[in-house]
mmCIF file of the protein (N, C-alpha, C, O) and its ligand, coordinates in Angstrom:
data_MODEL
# 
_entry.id   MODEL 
# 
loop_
_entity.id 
_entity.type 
_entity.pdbx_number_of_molecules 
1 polymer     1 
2 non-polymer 1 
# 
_entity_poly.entity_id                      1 
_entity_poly.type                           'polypeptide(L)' 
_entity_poly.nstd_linkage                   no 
_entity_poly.nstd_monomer                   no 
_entity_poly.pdbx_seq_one_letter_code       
;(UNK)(UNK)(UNK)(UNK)(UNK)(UNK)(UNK)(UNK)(UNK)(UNK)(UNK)(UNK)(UNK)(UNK)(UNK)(UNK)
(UNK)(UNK)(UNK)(UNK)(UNK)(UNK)(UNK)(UNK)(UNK)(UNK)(UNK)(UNK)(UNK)(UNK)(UNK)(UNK)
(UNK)(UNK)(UNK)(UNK)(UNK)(UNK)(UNK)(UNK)(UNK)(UNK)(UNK)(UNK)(UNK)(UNK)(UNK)(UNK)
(UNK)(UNK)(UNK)(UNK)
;
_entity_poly.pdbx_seq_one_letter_code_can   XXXXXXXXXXXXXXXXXXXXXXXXXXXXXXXXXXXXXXXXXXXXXXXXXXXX 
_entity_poly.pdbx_strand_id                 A 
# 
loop_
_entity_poly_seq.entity_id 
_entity_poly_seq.num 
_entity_poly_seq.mon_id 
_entity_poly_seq.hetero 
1 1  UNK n 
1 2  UNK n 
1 3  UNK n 
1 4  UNK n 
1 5  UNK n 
1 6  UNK n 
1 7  UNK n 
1 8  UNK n 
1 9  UNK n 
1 10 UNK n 
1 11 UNK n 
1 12 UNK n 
1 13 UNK n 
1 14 UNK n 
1 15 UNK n 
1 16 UNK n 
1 17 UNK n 
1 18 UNK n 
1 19 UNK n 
1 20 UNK n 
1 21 UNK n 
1 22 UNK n 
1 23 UNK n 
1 24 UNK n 
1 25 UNK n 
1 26 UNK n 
1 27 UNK n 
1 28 UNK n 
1 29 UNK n 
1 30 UNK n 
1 31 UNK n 
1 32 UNK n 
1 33 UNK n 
1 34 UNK n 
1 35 UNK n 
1 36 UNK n 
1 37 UNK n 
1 38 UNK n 
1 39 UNK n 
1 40 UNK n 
1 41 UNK n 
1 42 UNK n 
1 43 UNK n 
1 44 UNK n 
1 45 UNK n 
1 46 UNK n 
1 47 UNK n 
1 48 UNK n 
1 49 UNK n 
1 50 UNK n 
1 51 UNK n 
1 52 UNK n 
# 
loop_
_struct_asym.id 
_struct_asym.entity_id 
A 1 
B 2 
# 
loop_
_chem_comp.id 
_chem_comp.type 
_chem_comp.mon_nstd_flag 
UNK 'L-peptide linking' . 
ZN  non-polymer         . 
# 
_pdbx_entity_nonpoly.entity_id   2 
_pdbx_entity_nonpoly.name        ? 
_pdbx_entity_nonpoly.comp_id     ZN 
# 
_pdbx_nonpoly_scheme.asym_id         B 
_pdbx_nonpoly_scheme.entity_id       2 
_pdbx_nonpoly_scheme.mon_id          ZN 
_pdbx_nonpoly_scheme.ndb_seq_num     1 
_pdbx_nonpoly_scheme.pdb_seq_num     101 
_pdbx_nonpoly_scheme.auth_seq_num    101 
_pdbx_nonpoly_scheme.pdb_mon_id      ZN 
_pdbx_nonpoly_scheme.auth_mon_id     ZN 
_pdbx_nonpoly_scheme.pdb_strand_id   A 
_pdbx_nonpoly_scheme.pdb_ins_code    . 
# 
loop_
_atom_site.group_PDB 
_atom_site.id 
_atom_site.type_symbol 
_atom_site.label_atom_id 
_atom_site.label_alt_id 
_atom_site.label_comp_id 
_atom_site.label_asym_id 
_atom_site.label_entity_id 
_atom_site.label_seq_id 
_atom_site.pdbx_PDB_ins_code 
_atom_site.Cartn_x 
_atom_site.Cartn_y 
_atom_site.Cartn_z 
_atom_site.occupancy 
_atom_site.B_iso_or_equiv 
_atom_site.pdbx_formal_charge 
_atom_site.auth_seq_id 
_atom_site.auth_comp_id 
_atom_site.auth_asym_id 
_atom_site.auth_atom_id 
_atom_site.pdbx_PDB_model_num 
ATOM   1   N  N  . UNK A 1 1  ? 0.849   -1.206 0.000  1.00 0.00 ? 1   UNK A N  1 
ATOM   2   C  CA . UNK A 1 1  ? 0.000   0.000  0.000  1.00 0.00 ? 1   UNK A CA 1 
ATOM   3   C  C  . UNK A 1 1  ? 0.876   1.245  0.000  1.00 0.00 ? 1   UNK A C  1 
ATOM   4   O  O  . UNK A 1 1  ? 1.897   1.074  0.666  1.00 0.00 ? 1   UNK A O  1 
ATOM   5   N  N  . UNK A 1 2  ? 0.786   2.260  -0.469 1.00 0.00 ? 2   UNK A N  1 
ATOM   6   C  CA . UNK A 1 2  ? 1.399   3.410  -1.390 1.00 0.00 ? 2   UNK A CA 1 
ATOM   7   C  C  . UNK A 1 2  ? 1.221   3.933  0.728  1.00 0.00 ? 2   UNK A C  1 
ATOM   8   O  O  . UNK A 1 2  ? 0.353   3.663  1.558  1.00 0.00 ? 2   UNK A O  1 
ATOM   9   N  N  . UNK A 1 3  ? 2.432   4.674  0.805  1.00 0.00 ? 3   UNK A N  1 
ATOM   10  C  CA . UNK A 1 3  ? 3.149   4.857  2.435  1.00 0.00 ? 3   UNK A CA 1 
ATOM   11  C  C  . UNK A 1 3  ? 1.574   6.673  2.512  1.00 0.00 ? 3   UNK A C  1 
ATOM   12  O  O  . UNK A 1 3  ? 1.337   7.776  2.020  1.00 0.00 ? 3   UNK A O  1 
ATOM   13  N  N  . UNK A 1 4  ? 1.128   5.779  3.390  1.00 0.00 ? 4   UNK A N  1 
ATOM   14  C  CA . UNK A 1 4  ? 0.381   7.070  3.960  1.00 0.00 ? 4   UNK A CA 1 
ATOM   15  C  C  . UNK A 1 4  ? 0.458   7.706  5.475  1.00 0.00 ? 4   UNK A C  1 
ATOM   16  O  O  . UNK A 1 4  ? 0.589   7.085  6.530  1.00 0.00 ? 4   UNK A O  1 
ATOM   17  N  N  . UNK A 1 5  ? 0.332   9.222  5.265  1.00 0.00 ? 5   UNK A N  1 
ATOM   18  C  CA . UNK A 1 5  ? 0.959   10.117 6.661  1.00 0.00 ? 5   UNK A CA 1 
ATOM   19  C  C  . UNK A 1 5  ? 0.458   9.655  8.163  1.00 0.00 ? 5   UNK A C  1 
ATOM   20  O  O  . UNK A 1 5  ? -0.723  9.482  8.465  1.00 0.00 ? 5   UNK A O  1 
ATOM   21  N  N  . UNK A 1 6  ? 1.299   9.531  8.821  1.00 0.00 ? 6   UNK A N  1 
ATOM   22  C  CA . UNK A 1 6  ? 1.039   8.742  10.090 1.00 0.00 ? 6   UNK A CA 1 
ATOM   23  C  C  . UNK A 1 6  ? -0.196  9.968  10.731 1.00 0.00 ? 6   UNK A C  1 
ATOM   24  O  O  . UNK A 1 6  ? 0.137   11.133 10.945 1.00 0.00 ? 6   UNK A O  1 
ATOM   25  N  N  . UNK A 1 7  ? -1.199  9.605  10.900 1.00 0.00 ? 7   UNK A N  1 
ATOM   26  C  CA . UNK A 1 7  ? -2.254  10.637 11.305 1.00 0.00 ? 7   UNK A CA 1 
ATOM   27  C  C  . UNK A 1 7  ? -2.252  10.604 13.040 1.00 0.00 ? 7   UNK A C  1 
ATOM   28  O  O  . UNK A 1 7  ? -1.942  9.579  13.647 1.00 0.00 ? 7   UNK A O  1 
ATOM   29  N  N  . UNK A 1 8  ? -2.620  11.801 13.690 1.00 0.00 ? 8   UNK A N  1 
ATOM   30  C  CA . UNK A 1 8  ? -2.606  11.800 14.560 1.00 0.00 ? 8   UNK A CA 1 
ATOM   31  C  C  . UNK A 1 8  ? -3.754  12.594 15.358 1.00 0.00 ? 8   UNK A C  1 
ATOM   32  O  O  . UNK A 1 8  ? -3.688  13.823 15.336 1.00 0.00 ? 8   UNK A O  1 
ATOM   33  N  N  . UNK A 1 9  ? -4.647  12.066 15.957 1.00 0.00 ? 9   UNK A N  1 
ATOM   34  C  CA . UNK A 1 9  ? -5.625  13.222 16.647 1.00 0.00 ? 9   UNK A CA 1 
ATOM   35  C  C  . UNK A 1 9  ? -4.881  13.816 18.220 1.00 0.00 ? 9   UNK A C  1 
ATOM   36  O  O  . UNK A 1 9  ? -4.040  13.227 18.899 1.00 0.00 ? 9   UNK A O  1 
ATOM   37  N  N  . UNK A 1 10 ? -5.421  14.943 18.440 1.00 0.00 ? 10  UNK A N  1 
ATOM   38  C  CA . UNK A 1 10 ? -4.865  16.210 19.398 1.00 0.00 ? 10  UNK A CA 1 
ATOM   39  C  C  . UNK A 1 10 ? -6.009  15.713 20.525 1.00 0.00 ? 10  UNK A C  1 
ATOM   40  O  O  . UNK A 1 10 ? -7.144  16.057 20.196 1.00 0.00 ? 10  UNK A O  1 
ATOM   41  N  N  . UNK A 1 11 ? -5.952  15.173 21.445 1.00 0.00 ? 11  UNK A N  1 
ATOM   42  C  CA . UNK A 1 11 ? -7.105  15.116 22.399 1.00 0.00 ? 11  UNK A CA 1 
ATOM   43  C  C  . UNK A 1 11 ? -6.754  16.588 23.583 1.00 0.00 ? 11  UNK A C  1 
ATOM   44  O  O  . UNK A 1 11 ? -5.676  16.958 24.049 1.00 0.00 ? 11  UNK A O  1 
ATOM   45  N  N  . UNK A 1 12 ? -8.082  17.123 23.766 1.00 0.00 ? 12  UNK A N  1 
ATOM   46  C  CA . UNK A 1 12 ? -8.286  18.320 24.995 1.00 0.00 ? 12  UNK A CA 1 
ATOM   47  C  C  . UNK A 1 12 ? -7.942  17.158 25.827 1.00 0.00 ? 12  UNK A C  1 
ATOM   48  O  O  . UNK A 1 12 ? -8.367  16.037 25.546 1.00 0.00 ? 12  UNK A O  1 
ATOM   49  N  N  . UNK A 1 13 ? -7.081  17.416 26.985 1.00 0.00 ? 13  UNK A N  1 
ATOM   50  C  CA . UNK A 1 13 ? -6.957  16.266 27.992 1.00 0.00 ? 13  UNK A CA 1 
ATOM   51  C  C  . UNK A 1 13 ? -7.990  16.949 29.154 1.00 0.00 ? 13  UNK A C  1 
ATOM   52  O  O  . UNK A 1 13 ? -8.317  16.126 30.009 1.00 0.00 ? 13  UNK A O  1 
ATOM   53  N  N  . UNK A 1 14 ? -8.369  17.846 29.277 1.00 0.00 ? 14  UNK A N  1 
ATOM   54  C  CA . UNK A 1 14 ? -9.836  18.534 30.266 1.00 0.00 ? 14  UNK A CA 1 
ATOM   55  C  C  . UNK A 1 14 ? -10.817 17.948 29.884 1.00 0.00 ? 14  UNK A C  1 
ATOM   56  O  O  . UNK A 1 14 ? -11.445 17.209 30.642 1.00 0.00 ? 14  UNK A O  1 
ATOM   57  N  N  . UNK A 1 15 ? -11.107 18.120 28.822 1.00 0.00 ? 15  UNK A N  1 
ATOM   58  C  CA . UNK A 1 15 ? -12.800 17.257 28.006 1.00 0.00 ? 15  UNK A CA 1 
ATOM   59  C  C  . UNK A 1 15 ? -13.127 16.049 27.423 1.00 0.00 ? 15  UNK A C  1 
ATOM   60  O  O  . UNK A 1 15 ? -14.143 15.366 27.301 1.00 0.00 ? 15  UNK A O  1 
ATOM   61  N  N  . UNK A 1 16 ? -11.148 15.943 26.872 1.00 0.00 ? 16  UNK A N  1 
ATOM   62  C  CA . UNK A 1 16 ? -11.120 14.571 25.838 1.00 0.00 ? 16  UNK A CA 1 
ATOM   63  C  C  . UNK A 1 16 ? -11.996 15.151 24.515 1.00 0.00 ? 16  UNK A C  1 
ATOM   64  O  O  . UNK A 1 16 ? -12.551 14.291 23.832 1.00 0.00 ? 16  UNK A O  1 
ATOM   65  N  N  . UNK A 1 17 ? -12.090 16.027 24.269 1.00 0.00 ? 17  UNK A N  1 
ATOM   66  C  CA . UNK A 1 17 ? -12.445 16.182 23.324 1.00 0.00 ? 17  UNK A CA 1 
ATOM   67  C  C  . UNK A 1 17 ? -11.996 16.138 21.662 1.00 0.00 ? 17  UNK A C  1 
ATOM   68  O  O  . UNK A 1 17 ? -11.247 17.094 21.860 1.00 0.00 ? 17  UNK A O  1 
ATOM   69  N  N  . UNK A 1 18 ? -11.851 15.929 20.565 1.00 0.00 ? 18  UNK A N  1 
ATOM   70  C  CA . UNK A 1 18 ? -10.838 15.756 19.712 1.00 0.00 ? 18  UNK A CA 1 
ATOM   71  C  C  . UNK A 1 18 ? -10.797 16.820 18.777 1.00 0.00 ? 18  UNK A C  1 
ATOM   72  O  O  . UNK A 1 18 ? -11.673 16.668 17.925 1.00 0.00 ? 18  UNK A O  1 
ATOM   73  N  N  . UNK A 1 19 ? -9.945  18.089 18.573 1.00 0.00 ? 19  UNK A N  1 
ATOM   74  C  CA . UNK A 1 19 ? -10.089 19.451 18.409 1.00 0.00 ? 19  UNK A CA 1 
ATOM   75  C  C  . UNK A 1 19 ? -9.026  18.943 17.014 1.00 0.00 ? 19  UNK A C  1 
ATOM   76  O  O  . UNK A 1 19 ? -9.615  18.916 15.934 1.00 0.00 ? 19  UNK A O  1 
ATOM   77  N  N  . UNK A 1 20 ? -7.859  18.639 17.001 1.00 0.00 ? 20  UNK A N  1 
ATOM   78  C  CA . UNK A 1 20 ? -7.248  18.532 16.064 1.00 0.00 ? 20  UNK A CA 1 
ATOM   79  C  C  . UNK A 1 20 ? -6.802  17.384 15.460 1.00 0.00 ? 20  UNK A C  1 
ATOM   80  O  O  . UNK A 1 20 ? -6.662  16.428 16.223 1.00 0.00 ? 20  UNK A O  1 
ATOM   81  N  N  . UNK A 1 21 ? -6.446  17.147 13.893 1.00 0.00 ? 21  UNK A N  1 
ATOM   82  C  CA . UNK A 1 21 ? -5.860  16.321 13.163 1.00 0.00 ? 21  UNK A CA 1 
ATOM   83  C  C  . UNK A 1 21 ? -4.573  17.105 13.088 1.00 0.00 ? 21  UNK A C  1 
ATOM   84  O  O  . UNK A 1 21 ? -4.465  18.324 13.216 1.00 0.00 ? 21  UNK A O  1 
ATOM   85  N  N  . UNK A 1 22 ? -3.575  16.195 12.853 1.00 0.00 ? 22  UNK A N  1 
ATOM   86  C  CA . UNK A 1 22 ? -2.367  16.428 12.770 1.00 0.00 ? 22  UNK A CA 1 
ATOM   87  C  C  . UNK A 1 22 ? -1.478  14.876 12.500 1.00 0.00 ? 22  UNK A C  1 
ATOM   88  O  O  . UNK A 1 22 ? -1.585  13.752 12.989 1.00 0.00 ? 22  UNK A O  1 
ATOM   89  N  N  . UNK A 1 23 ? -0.484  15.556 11.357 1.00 0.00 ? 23  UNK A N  1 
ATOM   90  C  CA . UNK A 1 23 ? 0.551   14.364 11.036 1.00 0.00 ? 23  UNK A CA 1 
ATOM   91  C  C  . UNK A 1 23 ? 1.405   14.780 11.920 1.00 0.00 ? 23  UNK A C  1 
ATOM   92  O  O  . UNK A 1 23 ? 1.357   15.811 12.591 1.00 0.00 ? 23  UNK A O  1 
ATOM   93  N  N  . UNK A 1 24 ? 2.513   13.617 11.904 1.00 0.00 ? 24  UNK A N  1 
ATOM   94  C  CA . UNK A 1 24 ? 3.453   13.578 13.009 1.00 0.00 ? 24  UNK A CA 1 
ATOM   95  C  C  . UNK A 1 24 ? 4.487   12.738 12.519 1.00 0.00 ? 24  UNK A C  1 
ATOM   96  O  O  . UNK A 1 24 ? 4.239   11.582 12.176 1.00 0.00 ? 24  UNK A O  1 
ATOM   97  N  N  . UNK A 1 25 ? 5.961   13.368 12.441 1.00 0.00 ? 25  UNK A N  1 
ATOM   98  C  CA . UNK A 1 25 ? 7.260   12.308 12.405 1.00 0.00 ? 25  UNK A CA 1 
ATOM   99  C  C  . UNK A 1 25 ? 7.755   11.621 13.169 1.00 0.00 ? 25  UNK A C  1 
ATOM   100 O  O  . UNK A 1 25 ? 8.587   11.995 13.995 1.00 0.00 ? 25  UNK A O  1 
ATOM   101 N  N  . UNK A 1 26 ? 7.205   10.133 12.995 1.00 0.00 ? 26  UNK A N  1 
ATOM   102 C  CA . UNK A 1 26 ? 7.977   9.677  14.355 1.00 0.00 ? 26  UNK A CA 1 
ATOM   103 C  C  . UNK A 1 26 ? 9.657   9.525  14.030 1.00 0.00 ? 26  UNK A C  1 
ATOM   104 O  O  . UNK A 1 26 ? 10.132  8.413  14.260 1.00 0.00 ? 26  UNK A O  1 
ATOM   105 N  N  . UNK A 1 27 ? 10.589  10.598 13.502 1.00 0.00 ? 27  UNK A N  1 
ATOM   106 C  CA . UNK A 1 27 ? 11.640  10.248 13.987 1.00 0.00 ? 27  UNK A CA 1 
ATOM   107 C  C  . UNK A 1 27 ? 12.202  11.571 14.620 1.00 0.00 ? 27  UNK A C  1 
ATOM   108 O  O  . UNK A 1 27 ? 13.178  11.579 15.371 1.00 0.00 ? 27  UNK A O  1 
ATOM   109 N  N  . UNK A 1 28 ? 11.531  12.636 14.265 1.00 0.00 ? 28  UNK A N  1 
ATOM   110 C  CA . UNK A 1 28 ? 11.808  13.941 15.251 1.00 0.00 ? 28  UNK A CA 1 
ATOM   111 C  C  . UNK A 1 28 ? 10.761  14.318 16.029 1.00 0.00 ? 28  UNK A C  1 
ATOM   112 O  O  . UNK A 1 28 ? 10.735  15.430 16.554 1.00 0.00 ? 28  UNK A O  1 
ATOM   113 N  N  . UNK A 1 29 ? 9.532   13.182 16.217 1.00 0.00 ? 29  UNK A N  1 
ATOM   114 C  CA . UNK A 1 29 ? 8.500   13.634 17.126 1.00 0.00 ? 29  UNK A CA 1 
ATOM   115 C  C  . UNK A 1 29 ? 8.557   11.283 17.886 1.00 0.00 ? 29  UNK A C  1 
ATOM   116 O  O  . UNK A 1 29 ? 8.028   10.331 17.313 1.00 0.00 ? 29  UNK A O  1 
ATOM   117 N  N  . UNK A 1 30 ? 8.972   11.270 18.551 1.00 0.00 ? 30  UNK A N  1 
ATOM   118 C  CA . UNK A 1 30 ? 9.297   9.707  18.936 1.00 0.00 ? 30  UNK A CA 1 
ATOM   119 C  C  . UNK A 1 30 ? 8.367   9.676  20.020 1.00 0.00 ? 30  UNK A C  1 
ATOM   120 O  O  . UNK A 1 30 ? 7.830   8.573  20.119 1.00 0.00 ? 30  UNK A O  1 
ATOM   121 N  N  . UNK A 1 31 ? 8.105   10.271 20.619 1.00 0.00 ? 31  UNK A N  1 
ATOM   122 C  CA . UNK A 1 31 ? 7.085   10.694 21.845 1.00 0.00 ? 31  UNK A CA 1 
ATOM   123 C  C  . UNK A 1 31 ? 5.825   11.464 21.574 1.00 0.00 ? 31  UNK A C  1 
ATOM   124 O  O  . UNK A 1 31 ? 5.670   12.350 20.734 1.00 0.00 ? 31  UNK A O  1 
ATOM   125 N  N  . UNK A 1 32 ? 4.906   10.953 22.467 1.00 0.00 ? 32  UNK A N  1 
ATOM   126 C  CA . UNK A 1 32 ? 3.423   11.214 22.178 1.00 0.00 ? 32  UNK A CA 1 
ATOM   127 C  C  . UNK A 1 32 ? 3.577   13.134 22.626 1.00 0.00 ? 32  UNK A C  1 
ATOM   128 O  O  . UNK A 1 32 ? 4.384   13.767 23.307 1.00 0.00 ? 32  UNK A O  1 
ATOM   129 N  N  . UNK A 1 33 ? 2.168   13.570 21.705 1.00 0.00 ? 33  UNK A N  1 
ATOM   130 C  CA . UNK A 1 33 ? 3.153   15.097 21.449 1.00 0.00 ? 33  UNK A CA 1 
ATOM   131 C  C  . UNK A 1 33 ? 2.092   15.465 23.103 1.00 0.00 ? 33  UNK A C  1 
ATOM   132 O  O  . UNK A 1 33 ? 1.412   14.731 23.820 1.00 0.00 ? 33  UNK A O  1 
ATOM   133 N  N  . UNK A 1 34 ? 2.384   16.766 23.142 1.00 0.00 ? 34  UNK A N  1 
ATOM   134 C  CA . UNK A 1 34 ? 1.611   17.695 24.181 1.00 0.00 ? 34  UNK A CA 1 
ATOM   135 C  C  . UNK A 1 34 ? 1.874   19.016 24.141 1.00 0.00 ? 34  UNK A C  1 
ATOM   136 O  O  . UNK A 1 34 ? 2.808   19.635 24.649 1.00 0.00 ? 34  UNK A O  1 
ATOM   137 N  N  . UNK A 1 35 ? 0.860   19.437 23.415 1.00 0.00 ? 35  UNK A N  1 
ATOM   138 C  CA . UNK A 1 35 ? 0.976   21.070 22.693 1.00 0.00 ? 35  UNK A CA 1 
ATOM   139 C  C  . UNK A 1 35 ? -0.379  21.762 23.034 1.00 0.00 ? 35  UNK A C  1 
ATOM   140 O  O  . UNK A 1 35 ? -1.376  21.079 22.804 1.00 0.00 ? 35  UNK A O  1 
ATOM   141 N  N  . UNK A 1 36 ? -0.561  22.931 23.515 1.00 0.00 ? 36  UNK A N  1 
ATOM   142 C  CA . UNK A 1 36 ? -1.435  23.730 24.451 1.00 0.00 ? 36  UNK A CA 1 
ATOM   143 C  C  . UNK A 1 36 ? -1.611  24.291 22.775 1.00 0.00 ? 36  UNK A C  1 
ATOM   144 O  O  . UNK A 1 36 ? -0.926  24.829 21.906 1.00 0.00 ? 36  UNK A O  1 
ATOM   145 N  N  . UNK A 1 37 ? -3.328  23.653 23.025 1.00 0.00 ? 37  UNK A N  1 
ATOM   146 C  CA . UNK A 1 37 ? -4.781  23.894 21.547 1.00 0.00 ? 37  UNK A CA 1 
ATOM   147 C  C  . UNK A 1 37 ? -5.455  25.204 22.597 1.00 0.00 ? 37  UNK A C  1 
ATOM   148 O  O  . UNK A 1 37 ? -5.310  25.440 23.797 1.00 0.00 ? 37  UNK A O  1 
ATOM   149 N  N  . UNK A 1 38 ? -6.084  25.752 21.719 1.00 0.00 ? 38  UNK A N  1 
ATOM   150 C  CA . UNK A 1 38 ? -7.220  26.526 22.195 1.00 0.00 ? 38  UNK A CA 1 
ATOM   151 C  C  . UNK A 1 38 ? -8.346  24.748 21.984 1.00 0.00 ? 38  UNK A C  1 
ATOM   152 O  O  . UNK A 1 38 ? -8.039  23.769 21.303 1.00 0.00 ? 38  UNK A O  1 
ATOM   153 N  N  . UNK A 1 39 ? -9.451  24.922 22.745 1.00 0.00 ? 39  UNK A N  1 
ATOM   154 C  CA . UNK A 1 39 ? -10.377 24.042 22.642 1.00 0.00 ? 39  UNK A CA 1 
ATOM   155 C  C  . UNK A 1 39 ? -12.036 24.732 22.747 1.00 0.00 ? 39  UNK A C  1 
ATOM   156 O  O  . UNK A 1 39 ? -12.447 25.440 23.666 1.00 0.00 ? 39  UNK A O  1 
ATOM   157 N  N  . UNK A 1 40 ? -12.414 24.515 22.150 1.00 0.00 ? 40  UNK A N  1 
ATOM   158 C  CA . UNK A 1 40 ? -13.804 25.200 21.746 1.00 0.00 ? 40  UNK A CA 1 
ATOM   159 C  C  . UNK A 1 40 ? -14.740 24.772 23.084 1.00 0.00 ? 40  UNK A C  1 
ATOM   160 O  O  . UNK A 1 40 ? -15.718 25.444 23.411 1.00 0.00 ? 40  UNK A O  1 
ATOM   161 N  N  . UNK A 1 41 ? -14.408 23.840 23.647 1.00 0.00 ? 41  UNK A N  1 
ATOM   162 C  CA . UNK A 1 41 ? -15.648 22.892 24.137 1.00 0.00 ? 41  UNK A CA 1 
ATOM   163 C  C  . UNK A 1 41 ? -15.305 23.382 25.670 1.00 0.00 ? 41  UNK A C  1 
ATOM   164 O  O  . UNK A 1 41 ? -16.272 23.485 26.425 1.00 0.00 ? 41  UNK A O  1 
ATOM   165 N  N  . UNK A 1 42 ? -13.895 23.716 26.226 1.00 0.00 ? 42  UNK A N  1 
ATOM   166 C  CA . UNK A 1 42 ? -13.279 24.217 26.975 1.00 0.00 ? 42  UNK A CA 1 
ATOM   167 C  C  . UNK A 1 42 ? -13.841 25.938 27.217 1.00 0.00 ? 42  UNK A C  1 
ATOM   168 O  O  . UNK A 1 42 ? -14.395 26.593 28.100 1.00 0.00 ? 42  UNK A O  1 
ATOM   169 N  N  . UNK A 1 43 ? -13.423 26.097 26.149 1.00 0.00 ? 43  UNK A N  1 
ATOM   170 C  CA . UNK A 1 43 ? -13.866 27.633 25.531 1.00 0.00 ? 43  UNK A CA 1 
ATOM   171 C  C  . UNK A 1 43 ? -12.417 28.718 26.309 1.00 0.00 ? 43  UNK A C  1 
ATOM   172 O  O  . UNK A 1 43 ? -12.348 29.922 26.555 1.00 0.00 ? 43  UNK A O  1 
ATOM   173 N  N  . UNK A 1 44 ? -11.345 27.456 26.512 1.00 0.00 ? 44  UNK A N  1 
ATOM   174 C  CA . UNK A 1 44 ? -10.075 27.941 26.671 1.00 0.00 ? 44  UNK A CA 1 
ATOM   175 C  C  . UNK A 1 44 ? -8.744  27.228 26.083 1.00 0.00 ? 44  UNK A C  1 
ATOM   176 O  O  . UNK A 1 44 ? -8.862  26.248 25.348 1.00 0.00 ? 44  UNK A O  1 
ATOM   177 N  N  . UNK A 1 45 ? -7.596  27.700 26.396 1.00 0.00 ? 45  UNK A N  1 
ATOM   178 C  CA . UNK A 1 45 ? -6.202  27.146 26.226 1.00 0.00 ? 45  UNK A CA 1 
ATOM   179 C  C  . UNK A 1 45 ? -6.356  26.133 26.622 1.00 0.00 ? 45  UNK A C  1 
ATOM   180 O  O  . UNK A 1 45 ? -7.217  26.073 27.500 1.00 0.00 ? 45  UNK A O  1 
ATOM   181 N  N  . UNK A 1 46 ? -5.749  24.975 26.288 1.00 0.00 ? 46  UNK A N  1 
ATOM   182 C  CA . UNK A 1 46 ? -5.654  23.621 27.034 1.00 0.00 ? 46  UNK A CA 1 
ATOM   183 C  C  . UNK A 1 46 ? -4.637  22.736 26.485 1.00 0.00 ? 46  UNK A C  1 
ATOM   184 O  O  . UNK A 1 46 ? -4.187  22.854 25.345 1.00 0.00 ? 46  UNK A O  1 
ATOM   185 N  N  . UNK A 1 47 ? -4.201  21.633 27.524 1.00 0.00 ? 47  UNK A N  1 
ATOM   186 C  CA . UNK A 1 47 ? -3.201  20.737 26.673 1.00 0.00 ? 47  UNK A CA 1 
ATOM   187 C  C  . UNK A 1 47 ? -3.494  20.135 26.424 1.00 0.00 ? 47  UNK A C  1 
ATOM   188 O  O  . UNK A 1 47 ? -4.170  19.449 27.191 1.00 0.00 ? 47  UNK A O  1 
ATOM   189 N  N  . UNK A 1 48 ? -3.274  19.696 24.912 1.00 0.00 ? 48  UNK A N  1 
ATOM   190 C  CA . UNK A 1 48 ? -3.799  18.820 24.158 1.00 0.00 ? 48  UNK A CA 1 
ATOM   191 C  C  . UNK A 1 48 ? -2.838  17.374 23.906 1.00 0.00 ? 48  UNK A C  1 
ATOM   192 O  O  . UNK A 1 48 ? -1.670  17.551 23.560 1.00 0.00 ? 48  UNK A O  1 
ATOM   193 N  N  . UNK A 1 49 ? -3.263  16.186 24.056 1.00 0.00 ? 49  UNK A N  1 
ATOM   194 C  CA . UNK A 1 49 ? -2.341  15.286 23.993 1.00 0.00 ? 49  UNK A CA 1 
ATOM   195 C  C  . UNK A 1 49 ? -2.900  13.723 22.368 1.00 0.00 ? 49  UNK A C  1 
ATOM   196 O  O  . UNK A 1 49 ? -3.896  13.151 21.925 1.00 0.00 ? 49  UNK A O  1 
ATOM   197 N  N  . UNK A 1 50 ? -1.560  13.785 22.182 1.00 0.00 ? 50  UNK A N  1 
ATOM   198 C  CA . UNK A 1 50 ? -2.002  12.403 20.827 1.00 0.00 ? 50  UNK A CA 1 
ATOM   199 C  C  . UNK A 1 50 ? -2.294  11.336 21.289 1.00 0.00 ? 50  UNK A C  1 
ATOM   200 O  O  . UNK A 1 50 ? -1.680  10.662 22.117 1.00 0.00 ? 50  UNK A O  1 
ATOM   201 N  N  . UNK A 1 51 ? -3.703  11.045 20.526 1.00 0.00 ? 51  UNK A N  1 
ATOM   202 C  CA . UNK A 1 51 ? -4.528  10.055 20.798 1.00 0.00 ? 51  UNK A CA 1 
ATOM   203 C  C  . UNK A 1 51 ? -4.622  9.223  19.258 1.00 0.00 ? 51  UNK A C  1 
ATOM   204 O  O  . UNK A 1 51 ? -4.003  9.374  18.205 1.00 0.00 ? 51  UNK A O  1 
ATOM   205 N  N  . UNK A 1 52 ? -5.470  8.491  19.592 1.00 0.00 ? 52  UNK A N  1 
ATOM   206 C  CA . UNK A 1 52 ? -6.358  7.850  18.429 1.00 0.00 ? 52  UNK A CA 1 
ATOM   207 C  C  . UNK A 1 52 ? -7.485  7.995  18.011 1.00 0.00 ? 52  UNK A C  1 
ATOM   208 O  O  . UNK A 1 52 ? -7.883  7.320  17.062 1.00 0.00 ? 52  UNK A O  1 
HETATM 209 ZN ZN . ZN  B 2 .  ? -11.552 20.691 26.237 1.00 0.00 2 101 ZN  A ZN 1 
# 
């Protein structure tokens, strides 16, 4: 199968909510990411962590 982008969802870790898609390298990203999303559902800043 023709190599497709390792996909990654952004979970709100406050709501669990799933705010973003995002690809990801696992050879300069090797660790699950954790990057502060705005989150709608929050209706603030929050850290967002890679899920499935
Ligand atoms: Zn949230």
């Amino acid at each position: 199968m023709a190599s497709k982008r390792d996909q990654a969802i952004l979970k709100c870790t406050e709501c669990g909510e799933h705010n973003y898609y995002t690809t990801r390298n696992k050879k300069t990203h090797p660790n699950k990411m954790e990057i502060k999303k705005f989150c709608s559902r929050c209706g603030k800043m929050t850290v967002h962590k890679e899920g499935k």
